[in-house]
VEXVEXTI-34400 format. One record per atom (N, C-alpha, C): y, z, x; residue in one letter; residue number from 1. Coordinates in pm, 1 decimal, decimal comma. Example, Ala and Ser with C-alpha at 12.3 -4.5 7.8 and 13.67 -1.06 7.14 Angstrom:
BEGIN
+----------+----------+----------+------+-----+
|       py |       pz |       px | type | seq |
+----------+----------+----------+------+-----+
|   -569,0 |    780,0 |   1319,0 |    a |   1 |
|   -450,0 |    780,0 |   1230,0 |    a |   1 |
|   -330,0 |    780,0 |   1320,0 |    a |   1 |
|   -225,0 |    708,0 |   1285,0 |    s |   2 |
|   -106,0 |    714,0 |   1367,0 |    s |   2 |
|      3,0 |    787,0 |   1290,0 |    s |   2 |
+----------+----------+----------+------+-----+
! end
This chain:
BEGIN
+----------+----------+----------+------+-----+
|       py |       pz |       px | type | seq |
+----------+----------+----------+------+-----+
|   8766,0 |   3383,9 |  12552,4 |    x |   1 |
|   8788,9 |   3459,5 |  12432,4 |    x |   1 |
|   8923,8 |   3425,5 |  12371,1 |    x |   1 |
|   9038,7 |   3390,3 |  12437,7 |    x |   2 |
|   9158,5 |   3334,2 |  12388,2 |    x |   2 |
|   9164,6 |   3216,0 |  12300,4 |    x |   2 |
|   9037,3 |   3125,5 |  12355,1 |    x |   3 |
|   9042,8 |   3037,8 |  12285,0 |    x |   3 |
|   8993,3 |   3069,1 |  12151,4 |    x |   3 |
|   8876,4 |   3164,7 |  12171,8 |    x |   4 |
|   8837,5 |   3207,5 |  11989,7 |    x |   4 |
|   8975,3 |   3269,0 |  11901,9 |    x |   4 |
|   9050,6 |   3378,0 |  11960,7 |    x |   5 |
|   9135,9 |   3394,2 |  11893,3 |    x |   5 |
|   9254,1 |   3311,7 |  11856,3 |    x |   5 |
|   9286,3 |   3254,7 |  11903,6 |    x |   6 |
|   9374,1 |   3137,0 |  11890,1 |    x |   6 |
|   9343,7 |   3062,9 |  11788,8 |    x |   6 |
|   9185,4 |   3008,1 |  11826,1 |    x |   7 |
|   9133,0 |   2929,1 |  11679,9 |    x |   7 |
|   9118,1 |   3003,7 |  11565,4 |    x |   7 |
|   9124,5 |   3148,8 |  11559,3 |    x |   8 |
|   9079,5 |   3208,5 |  11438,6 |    x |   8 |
|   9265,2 |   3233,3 |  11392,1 |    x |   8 |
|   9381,4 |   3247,0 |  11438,6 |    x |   9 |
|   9450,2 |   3279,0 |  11406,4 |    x |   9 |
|   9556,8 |   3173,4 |  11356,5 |    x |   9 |
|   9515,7 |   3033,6 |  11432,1 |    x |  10 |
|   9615,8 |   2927,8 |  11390,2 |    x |  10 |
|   9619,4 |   2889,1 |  11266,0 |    x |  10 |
|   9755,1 |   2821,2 |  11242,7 |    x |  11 |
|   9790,7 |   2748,5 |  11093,0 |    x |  11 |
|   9700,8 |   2616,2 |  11065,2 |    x |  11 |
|   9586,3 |   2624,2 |  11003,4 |    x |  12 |
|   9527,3 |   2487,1 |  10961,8 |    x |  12 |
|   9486,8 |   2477,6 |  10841,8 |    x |  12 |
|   9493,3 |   2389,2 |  10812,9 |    x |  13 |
|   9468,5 |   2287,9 |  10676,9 |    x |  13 |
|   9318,3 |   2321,8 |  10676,5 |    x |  13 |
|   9253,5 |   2295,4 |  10551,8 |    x |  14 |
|   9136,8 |   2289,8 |  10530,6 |    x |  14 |
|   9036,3 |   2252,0 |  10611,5 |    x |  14 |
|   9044,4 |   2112,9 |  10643,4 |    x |  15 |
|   8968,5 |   2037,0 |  10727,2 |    x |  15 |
|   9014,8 |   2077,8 |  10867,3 |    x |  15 |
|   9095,2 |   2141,5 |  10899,2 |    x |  16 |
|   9084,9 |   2162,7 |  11027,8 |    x |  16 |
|   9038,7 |   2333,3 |  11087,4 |    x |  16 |
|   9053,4 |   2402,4 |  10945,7 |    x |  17 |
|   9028,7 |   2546,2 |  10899,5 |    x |  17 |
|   8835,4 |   2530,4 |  10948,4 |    x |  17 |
|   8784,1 |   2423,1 |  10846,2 |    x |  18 |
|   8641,3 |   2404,9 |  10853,9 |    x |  18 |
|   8575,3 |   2358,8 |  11006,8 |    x |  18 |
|   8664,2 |   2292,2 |  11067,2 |    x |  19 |
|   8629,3 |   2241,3 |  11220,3 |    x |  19 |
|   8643,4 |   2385,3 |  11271,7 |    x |  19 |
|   8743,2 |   2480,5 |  11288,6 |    x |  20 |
|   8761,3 |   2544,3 |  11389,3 |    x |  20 |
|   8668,2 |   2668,0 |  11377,5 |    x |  20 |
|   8625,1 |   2660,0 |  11190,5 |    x |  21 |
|   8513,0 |   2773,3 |  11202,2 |    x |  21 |
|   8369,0 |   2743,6 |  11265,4 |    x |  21 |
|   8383,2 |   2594,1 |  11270,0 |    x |  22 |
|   8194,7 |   2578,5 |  11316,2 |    x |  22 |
|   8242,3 |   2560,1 |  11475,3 |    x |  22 |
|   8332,4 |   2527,1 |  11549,8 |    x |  23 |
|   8379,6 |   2542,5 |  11656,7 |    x |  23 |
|   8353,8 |   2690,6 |  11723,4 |    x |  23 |
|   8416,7 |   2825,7 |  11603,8 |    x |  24 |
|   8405,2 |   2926,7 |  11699,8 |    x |  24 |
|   8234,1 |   2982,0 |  11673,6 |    x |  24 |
|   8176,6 |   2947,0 |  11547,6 |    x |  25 |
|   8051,0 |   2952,2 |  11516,1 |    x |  25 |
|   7978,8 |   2947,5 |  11661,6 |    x |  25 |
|   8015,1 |   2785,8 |  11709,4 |    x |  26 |
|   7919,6 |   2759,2 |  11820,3 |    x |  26 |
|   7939,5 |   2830,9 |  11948,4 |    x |  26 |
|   8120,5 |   2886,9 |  11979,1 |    x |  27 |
|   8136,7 |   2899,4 |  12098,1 |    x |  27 |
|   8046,9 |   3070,8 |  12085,0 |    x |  27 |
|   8037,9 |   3195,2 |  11973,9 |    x |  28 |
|   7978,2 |   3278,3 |  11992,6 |    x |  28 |
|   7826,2 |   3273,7 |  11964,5 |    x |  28 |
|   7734,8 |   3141,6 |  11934,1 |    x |  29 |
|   7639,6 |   3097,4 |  11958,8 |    x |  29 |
|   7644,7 |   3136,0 |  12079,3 |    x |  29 |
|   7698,1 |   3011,8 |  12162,7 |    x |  30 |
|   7711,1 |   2999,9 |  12318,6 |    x |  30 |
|   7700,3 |   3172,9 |  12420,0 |    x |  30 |
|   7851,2 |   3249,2 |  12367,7 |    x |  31 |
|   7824,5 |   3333,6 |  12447,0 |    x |  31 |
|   7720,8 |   3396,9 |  12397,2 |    x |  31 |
|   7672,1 |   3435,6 |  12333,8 |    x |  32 |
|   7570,2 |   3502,6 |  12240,3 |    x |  32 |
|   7410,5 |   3483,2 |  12346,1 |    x |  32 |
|   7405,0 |   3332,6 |  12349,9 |    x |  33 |
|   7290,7 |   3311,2 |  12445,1 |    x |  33 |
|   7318,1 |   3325,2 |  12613,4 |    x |  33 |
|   7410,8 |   3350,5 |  12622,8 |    x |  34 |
|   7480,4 |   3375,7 |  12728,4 |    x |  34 |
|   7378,7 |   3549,6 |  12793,3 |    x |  34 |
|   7444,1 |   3582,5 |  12697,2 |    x |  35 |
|   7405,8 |   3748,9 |  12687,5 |    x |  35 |
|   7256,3 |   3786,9 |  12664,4 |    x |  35 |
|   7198,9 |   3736,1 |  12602,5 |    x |  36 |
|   7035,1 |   3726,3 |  12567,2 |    x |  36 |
|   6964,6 |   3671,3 |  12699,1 |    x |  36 |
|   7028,0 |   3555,4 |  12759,5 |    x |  37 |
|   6954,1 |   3506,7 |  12870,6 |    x |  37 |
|   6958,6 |   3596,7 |  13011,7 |    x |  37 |
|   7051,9 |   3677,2 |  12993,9 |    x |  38 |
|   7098,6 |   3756,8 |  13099,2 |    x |  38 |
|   7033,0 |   3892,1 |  13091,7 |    x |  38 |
|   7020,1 |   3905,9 |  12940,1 |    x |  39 |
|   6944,6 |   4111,3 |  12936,8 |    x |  39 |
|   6796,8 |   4031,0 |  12955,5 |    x |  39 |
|   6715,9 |   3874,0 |  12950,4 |    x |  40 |
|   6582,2 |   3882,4 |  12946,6 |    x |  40 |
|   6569,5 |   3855,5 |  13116,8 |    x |  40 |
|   6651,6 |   3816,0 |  13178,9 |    x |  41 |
|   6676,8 |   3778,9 |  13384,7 |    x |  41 |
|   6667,6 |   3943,1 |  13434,0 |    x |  41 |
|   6715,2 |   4041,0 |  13354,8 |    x |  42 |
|   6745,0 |   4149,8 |  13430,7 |    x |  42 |
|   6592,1 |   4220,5 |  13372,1 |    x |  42 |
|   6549,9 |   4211,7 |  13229,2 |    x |  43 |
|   6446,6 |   4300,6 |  13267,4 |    x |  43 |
|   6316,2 |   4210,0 |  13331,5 |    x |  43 |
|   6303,8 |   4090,0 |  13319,2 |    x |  44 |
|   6210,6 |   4054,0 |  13399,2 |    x |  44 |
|   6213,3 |   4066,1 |  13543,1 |    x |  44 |
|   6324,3 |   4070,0 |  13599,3 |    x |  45 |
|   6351,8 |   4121,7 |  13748,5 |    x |  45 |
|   6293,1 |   4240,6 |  13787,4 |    x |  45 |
|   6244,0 |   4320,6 |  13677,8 |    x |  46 |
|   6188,2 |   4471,4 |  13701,8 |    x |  46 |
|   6008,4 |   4429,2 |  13675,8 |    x |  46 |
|   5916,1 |   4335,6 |  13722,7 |    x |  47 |
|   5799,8 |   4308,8 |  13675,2 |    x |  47 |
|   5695,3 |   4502,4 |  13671,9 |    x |  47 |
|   5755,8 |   4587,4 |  13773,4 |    x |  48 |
|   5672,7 |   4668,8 |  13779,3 |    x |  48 |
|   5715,4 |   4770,1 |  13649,7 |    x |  48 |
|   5832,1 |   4762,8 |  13561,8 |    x |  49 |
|   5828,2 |   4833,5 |  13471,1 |    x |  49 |
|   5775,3 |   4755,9 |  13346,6 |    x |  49 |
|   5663,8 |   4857,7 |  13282,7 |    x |  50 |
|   5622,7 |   4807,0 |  13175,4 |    x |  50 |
|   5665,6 |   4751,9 |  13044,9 |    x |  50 |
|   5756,6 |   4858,0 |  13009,8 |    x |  51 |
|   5861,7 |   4883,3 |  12891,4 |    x |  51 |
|   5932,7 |   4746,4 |  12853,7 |    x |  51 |
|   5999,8 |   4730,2 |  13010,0 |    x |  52 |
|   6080,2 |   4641,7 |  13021,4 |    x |  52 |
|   5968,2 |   4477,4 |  13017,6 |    x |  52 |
|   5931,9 |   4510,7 |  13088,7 |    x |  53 |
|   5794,7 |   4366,9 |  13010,6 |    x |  53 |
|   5817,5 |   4313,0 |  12932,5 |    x |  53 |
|   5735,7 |   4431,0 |  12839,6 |    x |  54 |
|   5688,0 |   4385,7 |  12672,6 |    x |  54 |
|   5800,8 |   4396,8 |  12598,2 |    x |  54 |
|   5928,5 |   4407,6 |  12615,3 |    x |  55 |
|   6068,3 |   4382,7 |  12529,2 |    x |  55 |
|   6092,4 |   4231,6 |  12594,1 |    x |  55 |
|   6098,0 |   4159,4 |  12708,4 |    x |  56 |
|   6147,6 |   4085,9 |  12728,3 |    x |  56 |
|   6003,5 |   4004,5 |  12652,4 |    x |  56 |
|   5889,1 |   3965,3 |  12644,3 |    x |  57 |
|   5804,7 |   3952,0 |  12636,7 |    x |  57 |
|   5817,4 |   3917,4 |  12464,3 |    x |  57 |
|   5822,3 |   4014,2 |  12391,3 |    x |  58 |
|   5899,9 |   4011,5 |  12239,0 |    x |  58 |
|   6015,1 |   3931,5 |  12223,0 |    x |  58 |
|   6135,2 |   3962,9 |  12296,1 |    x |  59 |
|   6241,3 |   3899,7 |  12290,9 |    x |  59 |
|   6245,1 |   3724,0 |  12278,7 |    x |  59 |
|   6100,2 |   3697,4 |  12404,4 |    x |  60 |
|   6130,6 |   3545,2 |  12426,1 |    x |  60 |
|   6037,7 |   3486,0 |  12273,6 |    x |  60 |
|   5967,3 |   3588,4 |  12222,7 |    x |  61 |
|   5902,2 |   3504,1 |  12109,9 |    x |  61 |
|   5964,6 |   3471,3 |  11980,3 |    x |  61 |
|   6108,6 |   3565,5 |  11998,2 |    x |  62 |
|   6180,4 |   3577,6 |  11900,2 |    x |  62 |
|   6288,3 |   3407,8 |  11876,2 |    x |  62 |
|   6261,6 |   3312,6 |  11792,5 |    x |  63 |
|   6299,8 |   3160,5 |  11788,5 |    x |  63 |
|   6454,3 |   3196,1 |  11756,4 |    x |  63 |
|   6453,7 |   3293,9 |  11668,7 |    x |  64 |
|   6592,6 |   3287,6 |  11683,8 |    x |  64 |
|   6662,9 |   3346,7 |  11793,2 |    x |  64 |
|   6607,2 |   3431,3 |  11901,7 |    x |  65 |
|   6704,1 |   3452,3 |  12011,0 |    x |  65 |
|   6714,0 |   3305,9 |  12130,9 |    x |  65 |
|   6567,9 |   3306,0 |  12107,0 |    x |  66 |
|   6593,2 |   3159,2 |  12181,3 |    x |  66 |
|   6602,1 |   3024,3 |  12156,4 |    x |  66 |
|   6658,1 |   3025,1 |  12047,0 |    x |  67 |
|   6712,5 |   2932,1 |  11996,5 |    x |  67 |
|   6908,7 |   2930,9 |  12057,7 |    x |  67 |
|   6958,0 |   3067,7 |  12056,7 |    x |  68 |
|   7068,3 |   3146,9 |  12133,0 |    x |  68 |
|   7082,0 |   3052,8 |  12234,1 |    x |  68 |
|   6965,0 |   3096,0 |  12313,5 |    x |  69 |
|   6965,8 |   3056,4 |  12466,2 |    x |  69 |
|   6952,3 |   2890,4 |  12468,5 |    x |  69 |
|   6885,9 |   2816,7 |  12418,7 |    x |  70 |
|   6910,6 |   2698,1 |  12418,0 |    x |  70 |
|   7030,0 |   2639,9 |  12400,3 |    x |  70 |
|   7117,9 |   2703,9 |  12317,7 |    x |  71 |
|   7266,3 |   2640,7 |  12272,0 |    x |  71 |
|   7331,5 |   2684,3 |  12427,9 |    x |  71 |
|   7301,1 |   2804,1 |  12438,2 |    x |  72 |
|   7406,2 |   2797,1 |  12602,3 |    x |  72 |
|   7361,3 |   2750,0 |  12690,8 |    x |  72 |
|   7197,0 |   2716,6 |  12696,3 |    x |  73 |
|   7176,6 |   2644,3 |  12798,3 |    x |  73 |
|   7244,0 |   2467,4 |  12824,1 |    x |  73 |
|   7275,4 |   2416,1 |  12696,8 |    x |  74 |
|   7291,3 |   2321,3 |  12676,2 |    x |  74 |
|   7462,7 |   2333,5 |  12690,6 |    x |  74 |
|   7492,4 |   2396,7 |  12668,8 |    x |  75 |
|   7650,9 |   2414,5 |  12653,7 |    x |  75 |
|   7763,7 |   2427,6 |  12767,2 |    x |  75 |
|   7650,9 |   2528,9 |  12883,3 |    x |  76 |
|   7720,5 |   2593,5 |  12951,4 |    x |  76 |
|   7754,8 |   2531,7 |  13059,3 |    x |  76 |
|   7755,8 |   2352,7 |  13086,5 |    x |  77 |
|   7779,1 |   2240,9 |  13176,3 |    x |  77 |
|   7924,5 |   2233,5 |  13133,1 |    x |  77 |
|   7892,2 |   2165,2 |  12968,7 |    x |  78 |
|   8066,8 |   2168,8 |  12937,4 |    x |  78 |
|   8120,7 |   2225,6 |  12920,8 |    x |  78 |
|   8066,6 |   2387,8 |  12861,9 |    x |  79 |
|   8201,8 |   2496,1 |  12874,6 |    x |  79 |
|   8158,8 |   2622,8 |  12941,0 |    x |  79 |
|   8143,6 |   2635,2 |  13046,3 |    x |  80 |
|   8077,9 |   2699,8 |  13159,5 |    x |  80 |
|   8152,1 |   2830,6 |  13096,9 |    x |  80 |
|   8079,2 |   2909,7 |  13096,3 |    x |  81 |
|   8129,6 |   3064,1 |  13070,7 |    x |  81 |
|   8115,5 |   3174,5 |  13155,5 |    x |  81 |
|   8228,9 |   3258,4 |  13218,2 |    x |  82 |
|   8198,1 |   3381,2 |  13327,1 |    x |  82 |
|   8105,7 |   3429,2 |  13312,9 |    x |  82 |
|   8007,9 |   3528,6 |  13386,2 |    x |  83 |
|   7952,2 |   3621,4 |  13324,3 |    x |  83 |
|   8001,5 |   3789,2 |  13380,9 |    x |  83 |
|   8120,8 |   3768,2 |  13408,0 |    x |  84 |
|   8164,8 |   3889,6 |  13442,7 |    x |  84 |
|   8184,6 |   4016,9 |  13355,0 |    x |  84 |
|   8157,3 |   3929,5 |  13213,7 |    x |  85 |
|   8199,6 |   4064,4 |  13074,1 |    x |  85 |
|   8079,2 |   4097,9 |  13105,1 |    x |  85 |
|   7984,6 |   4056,1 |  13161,8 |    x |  86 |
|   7818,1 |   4170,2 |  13115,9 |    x |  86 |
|   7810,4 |   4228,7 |  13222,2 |    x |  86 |
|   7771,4 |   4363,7 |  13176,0 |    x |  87 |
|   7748,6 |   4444,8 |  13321,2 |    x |  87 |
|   7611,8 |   4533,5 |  13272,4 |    x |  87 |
|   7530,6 |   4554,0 |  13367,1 |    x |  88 |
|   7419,2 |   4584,7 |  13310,2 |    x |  88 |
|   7371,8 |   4704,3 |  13439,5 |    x |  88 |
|   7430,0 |   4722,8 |  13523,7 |    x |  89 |
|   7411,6 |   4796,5 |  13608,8 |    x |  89 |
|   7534,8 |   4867,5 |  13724,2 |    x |  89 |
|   7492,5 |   4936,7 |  13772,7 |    x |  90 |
|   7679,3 |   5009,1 |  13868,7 |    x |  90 |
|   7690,6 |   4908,5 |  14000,6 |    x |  90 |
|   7797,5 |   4826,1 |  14031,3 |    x |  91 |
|   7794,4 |   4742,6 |  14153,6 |    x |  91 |
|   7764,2 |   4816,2 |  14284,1 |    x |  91 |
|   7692,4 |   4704,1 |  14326,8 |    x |  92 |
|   7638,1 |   4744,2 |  14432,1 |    x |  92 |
|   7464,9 |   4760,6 |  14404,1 |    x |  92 |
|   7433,8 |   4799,7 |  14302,5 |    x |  93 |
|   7268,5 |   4838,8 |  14282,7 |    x |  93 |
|   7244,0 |   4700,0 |  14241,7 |    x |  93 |
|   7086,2 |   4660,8 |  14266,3 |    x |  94 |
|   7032,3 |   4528,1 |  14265,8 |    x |  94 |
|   6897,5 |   4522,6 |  14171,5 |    x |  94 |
|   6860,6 |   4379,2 |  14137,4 |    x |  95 |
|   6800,8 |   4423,5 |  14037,8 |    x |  95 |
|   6672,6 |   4355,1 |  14163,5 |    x |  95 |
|   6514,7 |   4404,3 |  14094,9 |    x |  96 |
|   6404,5 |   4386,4 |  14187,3 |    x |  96 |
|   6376,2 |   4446,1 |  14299,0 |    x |  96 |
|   6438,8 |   4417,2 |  14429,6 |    x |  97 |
|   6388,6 |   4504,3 |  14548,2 |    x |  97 |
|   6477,5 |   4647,1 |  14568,6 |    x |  97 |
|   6573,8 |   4652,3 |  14503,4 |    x |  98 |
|   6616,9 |   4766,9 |  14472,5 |    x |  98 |
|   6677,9 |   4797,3 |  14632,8 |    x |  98 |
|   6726,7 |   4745,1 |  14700,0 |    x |  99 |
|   6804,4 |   4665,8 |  14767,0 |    x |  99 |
|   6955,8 |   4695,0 |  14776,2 |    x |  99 |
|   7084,4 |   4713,6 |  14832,1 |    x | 100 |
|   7188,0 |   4676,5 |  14796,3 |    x | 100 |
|   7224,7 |   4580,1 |  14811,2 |    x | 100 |
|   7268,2 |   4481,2 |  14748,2 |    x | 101 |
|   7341,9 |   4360,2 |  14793,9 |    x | 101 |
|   7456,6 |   4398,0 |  14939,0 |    x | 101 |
+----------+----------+----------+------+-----+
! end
């Protein structure tokens, strides 16, 4: 995220103004599919809830979310991103066998 702000806040010239906007364009592409690929892993991990199904189920037909996920899939070799900002559940609880880690 430093690096987005950094790029959004530095002194640049036009042409380098225009690079750094399709730059951060892509990097919140990136996390963007980051986050989409991760809420459709967690509710498919739940196959016995229904709800959760047919949203992930919707979600994947949606081209523009997975279109998301393609950019980070493709991305996330060269700019590997944490996934520690998403939290989707209280540590310790597991997703599927319901389980503690």
């Amino acid at each position: 995220m430093s690096r987005l702000h950094i790029g959004m806040t530095a002194g640049l010239g036009e042409a380098g103004l225009d690079a750094q906007f399709a730059a951060n364009v892509r990097f919140i592409e990136h996390l963007s599919g980051q986050l989409v690929l991760t809420v459709l892993e967690e509710f498919e991990a739940e196959p016995w809830n229904p709800a959760k199904r047919e949203q992930a189920r919707r979600w994947r037909a949606d081209q523009a979310l997975m279109d998301l996920v393609d950019i980070h899939l493709r991305e996330r070799e060269a700019t590997p991103l944490t996934d520690r900002w998403i939290r989707l559940r209280p540590a310790g609880e597991t997703v599927g066998t319901g389980e503690a880690r």
